[in-house]
C-alpha positions in Angstrom: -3.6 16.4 18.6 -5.1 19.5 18.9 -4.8 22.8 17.1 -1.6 23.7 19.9 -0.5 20.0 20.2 -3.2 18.4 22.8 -5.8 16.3 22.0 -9.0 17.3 20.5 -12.2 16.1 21.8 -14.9 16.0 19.4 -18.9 15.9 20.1 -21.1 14.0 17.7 -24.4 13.6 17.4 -25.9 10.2 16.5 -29.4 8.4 17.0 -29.9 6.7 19.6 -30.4 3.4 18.3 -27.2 3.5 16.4 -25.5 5.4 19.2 -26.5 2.6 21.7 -26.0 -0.7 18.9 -22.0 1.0 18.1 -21.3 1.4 21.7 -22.4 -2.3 22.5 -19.9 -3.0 19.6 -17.3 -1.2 21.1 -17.4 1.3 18.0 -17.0 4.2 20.1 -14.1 3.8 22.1 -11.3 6.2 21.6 -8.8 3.4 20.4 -11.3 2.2 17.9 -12.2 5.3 17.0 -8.8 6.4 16.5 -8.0 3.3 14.5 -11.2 3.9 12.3 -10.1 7.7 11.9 -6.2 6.1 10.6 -7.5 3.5 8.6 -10.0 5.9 6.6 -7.1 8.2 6.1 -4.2 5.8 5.0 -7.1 4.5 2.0 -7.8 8.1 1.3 -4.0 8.5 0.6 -3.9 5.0 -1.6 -7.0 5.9 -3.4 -5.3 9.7 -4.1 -2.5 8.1 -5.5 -3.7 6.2 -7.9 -5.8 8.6 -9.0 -2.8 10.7 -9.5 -0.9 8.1 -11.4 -3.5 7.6 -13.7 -3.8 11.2 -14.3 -0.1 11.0 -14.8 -0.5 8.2 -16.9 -2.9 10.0 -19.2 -0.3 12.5 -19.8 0.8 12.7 -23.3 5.0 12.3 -22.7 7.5 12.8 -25.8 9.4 10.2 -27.4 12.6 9.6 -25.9 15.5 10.9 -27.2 18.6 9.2 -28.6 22.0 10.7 -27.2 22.7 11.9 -30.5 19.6 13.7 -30.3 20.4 14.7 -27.3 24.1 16.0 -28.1 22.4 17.8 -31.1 20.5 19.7 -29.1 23.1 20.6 -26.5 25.1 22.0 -29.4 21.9 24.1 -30.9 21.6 25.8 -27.4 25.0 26.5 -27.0 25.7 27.6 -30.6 22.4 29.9 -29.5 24.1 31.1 -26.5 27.3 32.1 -28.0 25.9 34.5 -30.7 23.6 35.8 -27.7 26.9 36.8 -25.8 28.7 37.9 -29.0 25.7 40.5 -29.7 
């Protein structure tokens, strides 16, 4: 679709040998064309998200706390936050 929601038409511009050996193949078709387009997109999407999960995996992540470090912490904030409001 379109810019407004109706399909685009779009022009291109091949040589004529290739032009004339992809329409023998059926290559230029709208359905085949169409499928071509989704197909090159859906492994564009795939390829970008592995990349991002090995950028994410890269990613330097700290250890996981225990819940005693956890409850330690919670009680370090809030100790922080009450002398903040008594101030």
């Amino acid at each position: 679709m379109g810019i407004i929601g109706l399909p685009l038409t779009v022009q291109i511009t091949l040589p004529d040998q290739l032009a004339q050996e992809a329409a023998s193949a059926g290559l230029l078709s709208p359905v085949r064309l169409e499928k071509r387009l989704r197909d090159q997109l859906k492994d564009q999407r795939v390829d970008e998200l592995f990349s991002e999960m090995d950028r994410m995996a890269d990613v330097d992540t700290p250890a996981t706390m225990s819940p005693e470090e956890v409850a330690q912490e919670i009680a370090i904030m809030r100790a922080e936050r009450r002398a903040k409001n008594a101030s």
